[in-house]
C-alpha positions as a Markdown table, in Angstrom:
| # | Residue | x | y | z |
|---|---|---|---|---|
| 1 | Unk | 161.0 | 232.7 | 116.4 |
| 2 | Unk | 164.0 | 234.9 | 117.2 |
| 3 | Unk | 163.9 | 237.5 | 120.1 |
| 4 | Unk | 163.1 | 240.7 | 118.0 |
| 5 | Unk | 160.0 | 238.7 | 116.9 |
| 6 | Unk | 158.9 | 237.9 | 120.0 |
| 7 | Unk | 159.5 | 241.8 | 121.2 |
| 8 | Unk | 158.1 | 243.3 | 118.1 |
| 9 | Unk | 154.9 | 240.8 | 118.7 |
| 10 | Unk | 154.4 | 241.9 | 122.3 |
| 11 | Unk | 151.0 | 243.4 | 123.3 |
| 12 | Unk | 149.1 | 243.9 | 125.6 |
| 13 | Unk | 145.4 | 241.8 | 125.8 |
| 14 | Unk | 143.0 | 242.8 | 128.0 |
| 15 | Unk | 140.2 | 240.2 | 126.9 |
| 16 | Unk | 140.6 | 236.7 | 127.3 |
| 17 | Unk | 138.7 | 233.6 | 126.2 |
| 18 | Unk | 137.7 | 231.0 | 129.0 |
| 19 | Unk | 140.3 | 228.2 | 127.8 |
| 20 | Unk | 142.5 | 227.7 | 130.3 |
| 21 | Unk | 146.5 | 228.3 | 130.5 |
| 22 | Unk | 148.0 | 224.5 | 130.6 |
| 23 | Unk | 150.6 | 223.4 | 133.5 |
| 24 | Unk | 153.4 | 223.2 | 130.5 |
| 25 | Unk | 152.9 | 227.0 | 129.8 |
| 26 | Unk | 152.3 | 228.3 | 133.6 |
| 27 | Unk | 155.5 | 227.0 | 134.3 |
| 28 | Unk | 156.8 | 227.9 | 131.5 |
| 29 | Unk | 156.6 | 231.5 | 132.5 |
| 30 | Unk | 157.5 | 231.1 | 135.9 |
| 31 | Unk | 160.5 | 229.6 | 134.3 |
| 32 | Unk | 161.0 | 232.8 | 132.3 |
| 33 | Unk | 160.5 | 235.0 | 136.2 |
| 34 | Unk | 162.6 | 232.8 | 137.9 |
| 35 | Unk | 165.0 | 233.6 | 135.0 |
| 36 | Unk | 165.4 | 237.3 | 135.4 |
| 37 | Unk | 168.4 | 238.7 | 136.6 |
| 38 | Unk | 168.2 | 240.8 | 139.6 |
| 39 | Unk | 170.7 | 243.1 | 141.4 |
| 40 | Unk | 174.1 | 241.0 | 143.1 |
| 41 | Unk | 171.3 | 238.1 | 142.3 |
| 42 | Unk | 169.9 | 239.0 | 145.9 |
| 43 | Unk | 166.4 | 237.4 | 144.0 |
| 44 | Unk | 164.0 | 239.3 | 145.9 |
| 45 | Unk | 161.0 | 238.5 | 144.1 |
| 46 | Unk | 158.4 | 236.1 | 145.1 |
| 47 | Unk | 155.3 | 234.7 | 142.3 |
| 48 | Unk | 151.7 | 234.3 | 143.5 |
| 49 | Unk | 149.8 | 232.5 | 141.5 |
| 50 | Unk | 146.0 | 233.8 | 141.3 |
| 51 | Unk | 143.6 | 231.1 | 139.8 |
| 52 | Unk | 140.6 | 231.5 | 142.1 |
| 53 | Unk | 138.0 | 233.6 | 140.5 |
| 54 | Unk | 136.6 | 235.4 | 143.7 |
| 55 | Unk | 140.7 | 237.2 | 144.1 |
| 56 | Unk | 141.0 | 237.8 | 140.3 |
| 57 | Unk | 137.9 | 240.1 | 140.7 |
| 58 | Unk | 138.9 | 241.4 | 144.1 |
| 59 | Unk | 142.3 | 242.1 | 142.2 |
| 60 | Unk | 140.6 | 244.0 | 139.9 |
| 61 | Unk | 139.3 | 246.7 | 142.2 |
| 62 | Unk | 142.8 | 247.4 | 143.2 |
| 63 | Unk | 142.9 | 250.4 | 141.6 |
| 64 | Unk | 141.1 | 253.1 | 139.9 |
| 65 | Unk | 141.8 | 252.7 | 136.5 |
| 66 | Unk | 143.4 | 249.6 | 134.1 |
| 67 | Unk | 142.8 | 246.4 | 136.7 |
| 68 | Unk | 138.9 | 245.3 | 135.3 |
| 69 | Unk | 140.7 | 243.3 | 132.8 |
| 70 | Unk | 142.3 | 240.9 | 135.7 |
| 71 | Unk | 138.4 | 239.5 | 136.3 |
| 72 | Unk | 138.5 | 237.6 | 132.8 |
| 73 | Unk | 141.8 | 236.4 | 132.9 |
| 74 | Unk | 142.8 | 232.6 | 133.6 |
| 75 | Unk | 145.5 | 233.4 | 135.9 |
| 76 | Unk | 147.4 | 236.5 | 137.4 |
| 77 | Unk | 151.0 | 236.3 | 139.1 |
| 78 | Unk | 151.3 | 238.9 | 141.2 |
| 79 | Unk | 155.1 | 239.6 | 141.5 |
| 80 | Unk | 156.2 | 240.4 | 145.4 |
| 81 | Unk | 159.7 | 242.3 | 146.2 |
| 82 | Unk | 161.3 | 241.4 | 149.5 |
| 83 | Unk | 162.5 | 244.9 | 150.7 |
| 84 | Unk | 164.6 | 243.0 | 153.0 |
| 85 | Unk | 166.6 | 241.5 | 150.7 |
| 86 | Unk | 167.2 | 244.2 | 148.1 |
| 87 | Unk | 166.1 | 247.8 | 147.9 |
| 88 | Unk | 166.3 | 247.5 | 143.9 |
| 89 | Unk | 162.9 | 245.3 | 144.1 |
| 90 | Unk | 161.0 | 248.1 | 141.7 |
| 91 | Unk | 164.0 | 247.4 | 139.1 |
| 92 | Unk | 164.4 | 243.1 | 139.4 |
| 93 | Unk | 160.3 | 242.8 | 139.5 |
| 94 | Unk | 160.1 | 244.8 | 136.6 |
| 95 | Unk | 162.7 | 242.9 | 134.8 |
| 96 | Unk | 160.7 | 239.7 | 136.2 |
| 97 | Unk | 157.2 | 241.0 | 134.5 |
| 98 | Unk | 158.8 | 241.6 | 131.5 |
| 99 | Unk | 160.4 | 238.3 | 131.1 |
| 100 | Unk | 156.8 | 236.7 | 132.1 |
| 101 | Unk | 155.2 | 239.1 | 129.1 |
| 102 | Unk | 157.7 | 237.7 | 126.7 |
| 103 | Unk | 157.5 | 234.2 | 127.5 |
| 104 | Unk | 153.2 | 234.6 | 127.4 |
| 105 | Unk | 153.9 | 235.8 | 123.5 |
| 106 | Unk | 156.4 | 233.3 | 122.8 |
| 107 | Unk | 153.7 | 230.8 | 123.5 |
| 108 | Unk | 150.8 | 232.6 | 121.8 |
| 109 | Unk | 149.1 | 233.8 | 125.2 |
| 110 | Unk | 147.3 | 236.8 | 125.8 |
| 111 | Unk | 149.1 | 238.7 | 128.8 |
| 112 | Unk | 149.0 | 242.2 | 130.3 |
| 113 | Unk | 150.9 | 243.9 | 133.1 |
| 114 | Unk | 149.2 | 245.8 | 135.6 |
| 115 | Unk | 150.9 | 248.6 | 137.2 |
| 116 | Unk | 150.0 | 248.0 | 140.9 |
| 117 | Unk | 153.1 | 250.5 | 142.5 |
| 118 | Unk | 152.3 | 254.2 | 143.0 |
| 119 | Unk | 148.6 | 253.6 | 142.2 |
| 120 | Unk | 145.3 | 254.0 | 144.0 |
| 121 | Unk | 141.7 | 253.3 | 144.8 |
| 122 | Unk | 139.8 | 256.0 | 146.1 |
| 123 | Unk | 142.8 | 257.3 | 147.6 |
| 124 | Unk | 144.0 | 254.2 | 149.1 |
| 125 | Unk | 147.2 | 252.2 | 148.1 |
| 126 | Unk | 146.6 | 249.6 | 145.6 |
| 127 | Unk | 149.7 | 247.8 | 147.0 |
| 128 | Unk | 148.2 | 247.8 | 150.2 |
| 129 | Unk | 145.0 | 246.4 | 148.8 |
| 130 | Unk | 146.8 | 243.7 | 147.1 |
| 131 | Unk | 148.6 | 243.1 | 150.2 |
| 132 | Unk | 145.3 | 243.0 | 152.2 |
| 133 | Unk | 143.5 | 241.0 | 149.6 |
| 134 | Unk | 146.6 | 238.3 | 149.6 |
| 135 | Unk | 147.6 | 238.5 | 153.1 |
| 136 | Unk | 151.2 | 239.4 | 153.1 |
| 137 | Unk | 153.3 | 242.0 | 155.0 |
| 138 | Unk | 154.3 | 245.2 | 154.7 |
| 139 | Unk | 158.1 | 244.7 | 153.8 |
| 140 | Unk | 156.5 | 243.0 | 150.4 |
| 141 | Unk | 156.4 | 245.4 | 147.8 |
| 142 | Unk | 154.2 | 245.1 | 144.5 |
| 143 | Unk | 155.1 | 246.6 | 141.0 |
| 144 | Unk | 152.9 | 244.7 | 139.1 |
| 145 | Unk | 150.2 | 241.5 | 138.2 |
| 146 | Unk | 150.6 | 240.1 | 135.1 |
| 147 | Unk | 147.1 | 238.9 | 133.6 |
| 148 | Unk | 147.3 | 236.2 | 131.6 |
| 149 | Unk | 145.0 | 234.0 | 129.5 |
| 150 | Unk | 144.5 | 232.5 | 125.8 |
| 151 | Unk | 143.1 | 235.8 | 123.6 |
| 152 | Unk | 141.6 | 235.8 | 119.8 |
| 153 | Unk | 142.3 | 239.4 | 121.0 |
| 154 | Unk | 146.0 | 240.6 | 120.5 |
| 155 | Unk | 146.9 | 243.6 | 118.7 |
| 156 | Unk | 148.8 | 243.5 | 115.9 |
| 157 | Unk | 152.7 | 242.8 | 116.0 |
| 158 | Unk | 154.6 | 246.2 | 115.8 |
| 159 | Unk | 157.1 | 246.3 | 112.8 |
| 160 | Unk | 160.8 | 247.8 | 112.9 |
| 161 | Unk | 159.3 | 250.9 | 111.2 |
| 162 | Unk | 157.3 | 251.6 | 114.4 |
| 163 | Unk | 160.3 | 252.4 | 115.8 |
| 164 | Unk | 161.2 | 255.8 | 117.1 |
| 165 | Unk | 164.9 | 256.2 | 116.1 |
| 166 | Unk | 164.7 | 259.4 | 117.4 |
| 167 | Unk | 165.6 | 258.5 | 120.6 |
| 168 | Unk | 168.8 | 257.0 | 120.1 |
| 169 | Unk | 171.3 | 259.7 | 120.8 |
| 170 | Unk | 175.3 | 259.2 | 119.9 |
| 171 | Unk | 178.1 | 261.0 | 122.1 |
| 172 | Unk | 181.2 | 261.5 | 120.4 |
């Protein structure tokens, strides 16, 4: 599969079956984080791999709205920036989660970021939550989980005529 196929096939699942992610693909896709560029390569980020079922469902009550989904997943890495070694660690763990989502569809997994930074439960932080519920400290920083399992549920692929070409804008 070349790259644009494995972009335009993307999506997001937010149901997953019970057969489990193999050891091959897990690390696989921590291949594919580990991969990511980051700023002046400082490599802030960190992968925590969450496979026990009681933390996926305390996971997903870290925030009001989109994180139910991380209950039924096989496994979740949540992705943890180092603020002490780069302040870019919003920017390289997004970059991170997005090499992890692309890696999940090029091998036919179900995957699904969940936005953890500048969210809430009941008012609260969700990073803190996740922080609580995994026991790190305060200088960690979390963009995201990435929710991953096998899915008979993915969307279909887009196409290049989903594209909004509207947005490209030329300066001459």
């Amino acid at each position: 599969m070349e790259l644009i196929d494995v972009m335009l096939k993307r999506r997001s699942t937010r149901k997953f079956s019970d057969e489990p992610i193999t050891k091959s693909e897990l690390d696989k896709i921590l291949q594919a984080a580990l991969l990511a560029p980051t700023s002046m390569n400082r490599k802030p980020c960190n992968f925590m791999v969450v496979e026990r079922e009681e933390t996926l469902e305390e996971l997903s009550k870290s925030k009001d709205h989109g994180a139910d989904l991380i209950k039924g997943a096989n496994k979740a890495i949540v992705v943890v920036g180092d603020t002490m070694i780069a302040d870019t660690w919003i920017e390289d763990s997004s970059i991170a989660l997005t090499y992890m989502h692309l890696m999940a569809t090029e091998l036919g997994l179900g995957s699904c970021w969940v936005q953890i930074h500048l969210r809430s439960k009941n008012g609260k932080d969700s990073e803190e939550i996740v922080r609580d519920i995994l026991k790190i400290d305060d200088h960690y920083r979390i963009v995201g989980i990435m929710a991953l399992g096998h899915s008979e549920d993915i969307p279909d692929a887009h196409t290049l005529d989903d594209i909004d070409k509207n947005k490209i804008h030329f300066l001459v």
